[in-house]
VOGU-3710 file (C-alpha; in Angstrom, 3 decimals, decimal comma):
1> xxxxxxxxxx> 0,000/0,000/0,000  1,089/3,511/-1,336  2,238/6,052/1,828  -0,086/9,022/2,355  1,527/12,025/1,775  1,168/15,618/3,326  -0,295/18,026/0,500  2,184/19,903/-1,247  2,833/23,429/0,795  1,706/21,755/4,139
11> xxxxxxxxxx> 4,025/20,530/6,447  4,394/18,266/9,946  5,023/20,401/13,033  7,352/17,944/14,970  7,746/17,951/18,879  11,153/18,830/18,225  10,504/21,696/16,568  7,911/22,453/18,194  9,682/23,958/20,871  11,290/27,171/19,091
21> xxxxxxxxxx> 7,230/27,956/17,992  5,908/27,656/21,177  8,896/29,549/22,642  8,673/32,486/20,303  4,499/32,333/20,740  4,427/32,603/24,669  7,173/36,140/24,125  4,817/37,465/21,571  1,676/36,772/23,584  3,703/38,372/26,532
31> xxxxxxxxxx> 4,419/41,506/24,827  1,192/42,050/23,868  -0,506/41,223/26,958  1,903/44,039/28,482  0,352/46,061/26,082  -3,156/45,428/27,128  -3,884/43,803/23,598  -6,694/41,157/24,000  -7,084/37,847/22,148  -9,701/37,095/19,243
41> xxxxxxxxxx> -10,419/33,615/17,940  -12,160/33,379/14,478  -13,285/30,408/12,420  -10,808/29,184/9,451  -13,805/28,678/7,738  -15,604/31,802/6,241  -18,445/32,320/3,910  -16,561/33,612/0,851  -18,187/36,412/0,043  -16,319/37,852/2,937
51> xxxxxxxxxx> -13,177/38,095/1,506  -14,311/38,396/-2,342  -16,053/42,095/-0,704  -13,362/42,649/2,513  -10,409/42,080/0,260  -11,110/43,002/-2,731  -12,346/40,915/-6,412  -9,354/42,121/-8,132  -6,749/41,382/-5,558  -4,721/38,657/-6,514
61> xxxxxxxxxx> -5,345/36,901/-3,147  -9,006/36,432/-4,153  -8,598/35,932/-7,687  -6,002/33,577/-7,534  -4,973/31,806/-4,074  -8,028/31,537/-2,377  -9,364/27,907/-1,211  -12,898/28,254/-2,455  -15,537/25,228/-2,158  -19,114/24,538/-1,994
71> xxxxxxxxxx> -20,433/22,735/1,467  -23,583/20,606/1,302  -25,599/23,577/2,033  -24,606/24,705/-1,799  -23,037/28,006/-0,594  -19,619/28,915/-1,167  -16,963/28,895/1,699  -13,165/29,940/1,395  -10,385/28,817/3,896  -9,518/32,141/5,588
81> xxxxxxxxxx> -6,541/33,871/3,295  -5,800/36,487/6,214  -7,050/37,809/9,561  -8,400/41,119/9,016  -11,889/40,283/7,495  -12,789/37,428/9,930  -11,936/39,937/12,664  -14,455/42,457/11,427  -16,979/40,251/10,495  -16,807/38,593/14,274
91> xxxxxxxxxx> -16,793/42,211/15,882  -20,085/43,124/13,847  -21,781/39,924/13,948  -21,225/39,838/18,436  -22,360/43,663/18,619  -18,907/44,591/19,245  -18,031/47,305/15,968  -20,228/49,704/18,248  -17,440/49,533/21,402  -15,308/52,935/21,054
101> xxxxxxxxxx> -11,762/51,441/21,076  -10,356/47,550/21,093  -6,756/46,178/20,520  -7,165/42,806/19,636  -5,112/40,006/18,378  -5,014/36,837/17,014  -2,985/33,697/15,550  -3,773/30,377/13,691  -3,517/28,725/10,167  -4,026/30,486/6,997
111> xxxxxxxxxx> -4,338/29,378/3,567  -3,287/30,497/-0,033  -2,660/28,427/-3,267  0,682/29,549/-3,228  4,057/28,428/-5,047  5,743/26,804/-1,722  9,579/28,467/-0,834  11,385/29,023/2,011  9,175/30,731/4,732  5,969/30,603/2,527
121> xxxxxxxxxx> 3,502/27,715/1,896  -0,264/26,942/1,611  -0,873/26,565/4,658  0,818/29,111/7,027  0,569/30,362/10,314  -0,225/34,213/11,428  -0,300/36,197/14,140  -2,104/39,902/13,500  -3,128/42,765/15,931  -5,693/45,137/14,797
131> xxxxxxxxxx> -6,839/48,112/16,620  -10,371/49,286/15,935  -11,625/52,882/16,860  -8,402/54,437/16,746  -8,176/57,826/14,237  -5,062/59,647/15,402  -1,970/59,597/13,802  -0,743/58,576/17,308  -2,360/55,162/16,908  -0,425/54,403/13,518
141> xxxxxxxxxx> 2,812/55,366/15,620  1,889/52,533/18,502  1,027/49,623/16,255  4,293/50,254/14,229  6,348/50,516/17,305  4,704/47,750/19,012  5,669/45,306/15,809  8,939/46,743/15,658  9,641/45,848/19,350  8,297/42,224/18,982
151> xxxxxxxxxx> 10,489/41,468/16,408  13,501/43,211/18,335  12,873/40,979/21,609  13,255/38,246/19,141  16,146/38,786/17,998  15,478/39,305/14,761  18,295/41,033/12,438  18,654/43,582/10,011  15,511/44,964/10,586  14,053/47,579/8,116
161> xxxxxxxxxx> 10,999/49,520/7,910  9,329/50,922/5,102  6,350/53,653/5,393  3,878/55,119/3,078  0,857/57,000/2,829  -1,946/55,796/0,561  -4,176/58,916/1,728  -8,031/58,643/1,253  -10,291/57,065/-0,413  -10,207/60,437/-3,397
171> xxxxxxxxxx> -6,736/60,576/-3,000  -5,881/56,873/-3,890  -9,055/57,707/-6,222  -6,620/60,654/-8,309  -3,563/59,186/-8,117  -4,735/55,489/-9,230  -6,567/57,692/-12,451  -3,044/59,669/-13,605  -1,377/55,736/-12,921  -3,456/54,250/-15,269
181> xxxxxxxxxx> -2,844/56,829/-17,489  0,580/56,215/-17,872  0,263/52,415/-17,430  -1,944/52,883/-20,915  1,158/55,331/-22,313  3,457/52,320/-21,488  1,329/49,469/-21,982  3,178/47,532/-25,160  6,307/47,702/-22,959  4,690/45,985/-19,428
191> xxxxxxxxxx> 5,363/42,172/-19,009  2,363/40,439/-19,454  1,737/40,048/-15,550  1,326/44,128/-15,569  -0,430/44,102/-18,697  -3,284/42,251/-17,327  -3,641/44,173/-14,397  -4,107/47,722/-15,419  -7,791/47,451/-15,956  -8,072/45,295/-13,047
201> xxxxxxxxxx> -5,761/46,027/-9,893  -3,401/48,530/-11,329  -1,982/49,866/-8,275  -0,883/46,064/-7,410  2,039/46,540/-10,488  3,851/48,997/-8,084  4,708/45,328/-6,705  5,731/43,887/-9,684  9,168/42,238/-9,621  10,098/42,290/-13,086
211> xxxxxxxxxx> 13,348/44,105/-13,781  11,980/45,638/-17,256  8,582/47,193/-15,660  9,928/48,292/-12,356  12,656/50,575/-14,628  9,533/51,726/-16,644  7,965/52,668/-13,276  10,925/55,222/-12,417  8,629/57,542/-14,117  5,463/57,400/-12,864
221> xxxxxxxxxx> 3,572/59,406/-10,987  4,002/58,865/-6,755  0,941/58,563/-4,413  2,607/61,089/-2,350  2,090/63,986/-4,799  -1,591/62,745/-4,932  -2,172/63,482/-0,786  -3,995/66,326/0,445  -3,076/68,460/2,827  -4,802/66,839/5,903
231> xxxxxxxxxx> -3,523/63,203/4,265  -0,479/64,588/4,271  0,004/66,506/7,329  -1,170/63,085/9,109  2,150/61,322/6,928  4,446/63,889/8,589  3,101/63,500/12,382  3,822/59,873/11,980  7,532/60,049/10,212  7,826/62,968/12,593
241> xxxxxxxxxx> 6,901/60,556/15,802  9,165/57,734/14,406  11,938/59,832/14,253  11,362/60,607/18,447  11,064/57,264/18,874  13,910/56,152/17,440  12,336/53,870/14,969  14,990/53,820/11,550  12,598/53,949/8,644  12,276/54,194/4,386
251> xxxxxxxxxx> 9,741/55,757/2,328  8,984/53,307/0,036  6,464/55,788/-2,580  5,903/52,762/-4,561  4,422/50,743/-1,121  0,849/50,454/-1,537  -0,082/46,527/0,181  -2,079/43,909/-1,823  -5,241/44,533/-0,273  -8,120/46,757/-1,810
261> xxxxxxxxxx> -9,213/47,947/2,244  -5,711/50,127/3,241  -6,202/53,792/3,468  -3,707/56,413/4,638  -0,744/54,432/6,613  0,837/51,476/4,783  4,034/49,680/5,883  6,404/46,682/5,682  8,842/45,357/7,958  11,600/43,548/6,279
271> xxxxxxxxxx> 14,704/41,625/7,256  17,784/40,573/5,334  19,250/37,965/7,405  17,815/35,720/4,687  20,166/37,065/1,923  17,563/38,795/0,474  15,186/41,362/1,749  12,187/39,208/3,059  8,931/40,917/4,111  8,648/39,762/7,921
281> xxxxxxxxxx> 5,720/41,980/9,073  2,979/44,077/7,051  0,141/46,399/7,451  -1,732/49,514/7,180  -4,748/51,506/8,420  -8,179/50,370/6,831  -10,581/53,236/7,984  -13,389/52,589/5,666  -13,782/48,580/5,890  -15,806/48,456/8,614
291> xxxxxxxxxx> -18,563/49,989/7,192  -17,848/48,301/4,107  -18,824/45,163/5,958  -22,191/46,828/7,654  -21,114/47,843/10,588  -20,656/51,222/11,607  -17,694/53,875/10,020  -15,197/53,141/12,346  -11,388/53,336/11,853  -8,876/50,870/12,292
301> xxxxxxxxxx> -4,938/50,002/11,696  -3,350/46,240/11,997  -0,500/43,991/10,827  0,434/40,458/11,000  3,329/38,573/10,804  3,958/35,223/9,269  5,402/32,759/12,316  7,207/30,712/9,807  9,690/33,634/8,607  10,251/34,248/12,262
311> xxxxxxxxxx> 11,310/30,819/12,876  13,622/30,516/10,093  14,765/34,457/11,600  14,270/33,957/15,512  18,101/32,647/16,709  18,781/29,107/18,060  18,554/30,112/21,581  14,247/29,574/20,757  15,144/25,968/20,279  15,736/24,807/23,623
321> xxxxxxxxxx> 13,184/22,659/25,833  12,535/23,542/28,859  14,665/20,895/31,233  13,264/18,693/33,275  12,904/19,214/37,299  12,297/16,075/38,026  13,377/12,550/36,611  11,709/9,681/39,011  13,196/6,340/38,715  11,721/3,758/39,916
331> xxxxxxxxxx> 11,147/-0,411/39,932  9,144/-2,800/41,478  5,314/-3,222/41,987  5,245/-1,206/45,091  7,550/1,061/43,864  5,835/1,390/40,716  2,053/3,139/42,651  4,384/5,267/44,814  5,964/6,790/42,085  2,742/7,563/40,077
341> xxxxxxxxxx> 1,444/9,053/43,071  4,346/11,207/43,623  4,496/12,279/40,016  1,259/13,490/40,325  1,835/15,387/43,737  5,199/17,107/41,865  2,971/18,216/38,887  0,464/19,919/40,788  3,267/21,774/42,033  4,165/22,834/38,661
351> xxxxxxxxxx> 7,065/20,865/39,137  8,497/19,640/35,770  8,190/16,120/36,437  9,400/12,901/34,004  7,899/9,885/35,499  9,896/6,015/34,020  7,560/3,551/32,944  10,058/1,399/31,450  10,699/-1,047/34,513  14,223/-1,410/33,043
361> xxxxxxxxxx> 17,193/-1,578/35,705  18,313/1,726/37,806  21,075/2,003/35,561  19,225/2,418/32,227  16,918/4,722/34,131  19,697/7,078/34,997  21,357/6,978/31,590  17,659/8,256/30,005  17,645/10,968/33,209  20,836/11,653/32,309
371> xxxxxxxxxx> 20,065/12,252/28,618  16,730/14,738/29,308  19,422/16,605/31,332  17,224/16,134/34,560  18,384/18,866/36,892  17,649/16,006/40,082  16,141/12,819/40,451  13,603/10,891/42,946  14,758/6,937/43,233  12,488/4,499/44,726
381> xxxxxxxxxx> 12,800/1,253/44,796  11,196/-2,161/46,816  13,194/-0,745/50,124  12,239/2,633/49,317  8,537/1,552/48,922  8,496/-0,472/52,533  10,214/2,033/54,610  7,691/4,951/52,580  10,575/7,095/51,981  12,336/8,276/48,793
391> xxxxxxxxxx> 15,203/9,121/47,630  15,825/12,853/46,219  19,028/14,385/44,775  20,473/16,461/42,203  21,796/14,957/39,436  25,401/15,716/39,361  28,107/13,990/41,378  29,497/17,034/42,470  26,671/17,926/44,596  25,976/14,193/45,932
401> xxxxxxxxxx> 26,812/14,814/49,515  25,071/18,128/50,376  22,172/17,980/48,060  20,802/15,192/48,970  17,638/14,113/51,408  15,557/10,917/52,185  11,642/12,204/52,571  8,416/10,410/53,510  6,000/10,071/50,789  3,667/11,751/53,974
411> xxxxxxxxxx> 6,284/14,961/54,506  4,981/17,534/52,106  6,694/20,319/53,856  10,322/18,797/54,060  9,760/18,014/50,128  8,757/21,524/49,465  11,683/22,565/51,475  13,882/20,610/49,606  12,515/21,379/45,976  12,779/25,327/46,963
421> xxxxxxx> 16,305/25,389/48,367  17,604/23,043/45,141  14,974/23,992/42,242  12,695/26,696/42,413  12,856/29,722/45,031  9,414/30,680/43,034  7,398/27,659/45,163
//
């Protein structure tokens, strides 16, 4: 019989690897606890005409990577391609769009028919904050510092951010009118990607990595020439803020997102410890999709990062395990129920606890301890069990004389004692 095979751009998440995810998870979810940001949990399943009206028709996520099925119901429902729509749709559909302000984030699996490479498959994993209710300039400032300080406690290096302004909805409207313009001036000389998206998404060519259009697009007209005077007094609060803060940053004119719903702030967060500048964070303010989506006109800013560029970029430090406390060995019938008991006792006590099932000899035992890297270990065995004592001790020869204790099974207090002094002051 033929192996099954994982889909192509889907992978195994091993309990080796494991680790570094859940490592780098619990330091995200820490920073943005500290900054009073409050989870969201959304269905991966969506009725599609969410995205087809959230993101956009002409976008190429929903014309072209979007997992799109009928159910037995006959209606049409799309694996979730991103986090920003489900999030909206949830906050209108619980009563929530009408709250004043909400920081909110979330994380899980998302899904485009992608081509699979390094840090990109089908099925990916993202974390996103979004912030709904906020309007000042002061809010775009936060979010961007708040991603740019995640991915610094990380580690992560060679960190670059780029910043645009996409203005409002008749600013984009103008300057997407004199683009198309010139798009239609230059149109024999686009490659055929380009070509067909003039009439369609033609602010998406700005992303175009062909070498031939992108030197055609050294002439064309820039958004920010386009912006207002309240659109653009907003841009220069924001690069003016930055600058306060700290926060290096690049105007990137030709910036714009792939998503029809951004308005005014747009940026990217790169990194080039890949070898090549790799796109490690992304978002923008989306004031008018809200009400887009029938809720009320509320406005709003977000990102999200991809987790699996982060592990490739988060350092090996990420990958260790936390070590064990506790390593009990163990043999012999009587043995064996005291040490399941006491296994159980150490747990509750949050005490890291490996419990040997094996019934192999003490020796064998201590070489597997001694493999885990078990900072101490609990031996019982028949005389153990009779005289209902154990045996506790750290594991390392050095310490054999003072750091070890006989305890009752019944003595909580001198076990407690012991694990404090030796283990964990935090008991």
């Amino acid at each position: 019989m033929d192996k099954f095979k994982n889909l192509r751009g889907t992978f195994d998440i091993l309990p080796a690897q494991l680790v570094k995810w859940q490592n780098i998870e619990n330091i995200i979810k820490i920073q943005l606890s500290r900054s009073f940001v409050k989870e969201i949990r959304t269905p991966i399943l969506e009725m599609t005409e969410l995205f087809t009206r959230g993101i956009g028709e002409n976008t190429d996520v929903v014309s072209k990577e979007m997992y799109t099925f009928k159910d037995r119901g006959d209606r049409s429902c799309t694996l979730r391609p991103e986090g920003t729509a489900s999030v909206v749709r949830a906050l209108i559909n619980n009563g929530l769009s009408v709250k004043p302000q909400q920081k909110l984030w979330y994380m899980g699996p998302m899904f485009r028919y992608e081509r699979p490479q390094a840090g990109r498959q089908r099925q990916f994993h993202q974390f996103g904050v979004e912030f709904i209710g906020y309007k000042s300039y002061r809010s775009d400032v936060e979010i961007i510092s708040l991603a740019w300080d995640i991915l610094q406690r990380l580690g992560i290096k060679h960190l670059n951010l780029e910043i645009n302004s996409l203005g409002n909805t008749n600013d984009r409207k103008n300057y997407q009118q004199a683009f198309t313009k010139f798009l239609d001036k230059n149109y024999s000389s686009l490659d055929s990607d380009s070509q067909k998206r003039v009439n369609r998404n033609p602010m998406r060519i700005l992303d175009t990595k062909n070498k031939d259009t992108i030197q055609i697009l050294k002439e064309a007209p820039i958004l920010v020439d386009f912006l207002c005077d309240e659109s653009l007094e907003r841009y220069c609060q924001i690069k003016k803020q930055l600058k306060f803060l700290k926060i290096p940053f690049e105007e990137n004119y030709k910036l714009v997102r792939g998503l029809d719903y951004y308005t005014h702030t747009a940026f990217e967060i790169t990194s080039g410890a890949l070898g090549s500048q790799a796109t490690v964070c992304g978002g923008g303010r989306y004031d008018n999709l809200i009400k887009l989506m029938g809720g009320n006109e509320t406005p709003a800013i977000g990102f999200a990062i991809g987790l699996e560029r982060l592990i490739i970029l988060a350092g090996k430090e990420y990958e260790n395990d936390r070590l064990v406390d506790v390593y009990l060995v163990n043999k012999g019938s009587s043995a064996e129920n005291y040490a399941i008991e006491l296994t159980r006792k150490l747990r509750k006590l949050n005490i890291f606890t490996e419990l040997d099932t094996s019934g192999t000899s003490f020796s064998k035992q201590f070489k597997k301890a001694n493999k885990l890297n078990a900072k101490s270990v609990i031996v019982i065995g028949e005389e153990e069990a009779m005289k209902k004592e154990f045996l506790i001790r750290l594991f390392n020869d050095q310490y054999k004389e003072n750091k070890e204790k006989r305890i009752s099974f019944d003595d909580d207090y001198e076990l407690v004692k012991w694990l404090k002094t030796n283990l964990r002051e935090d008991l």
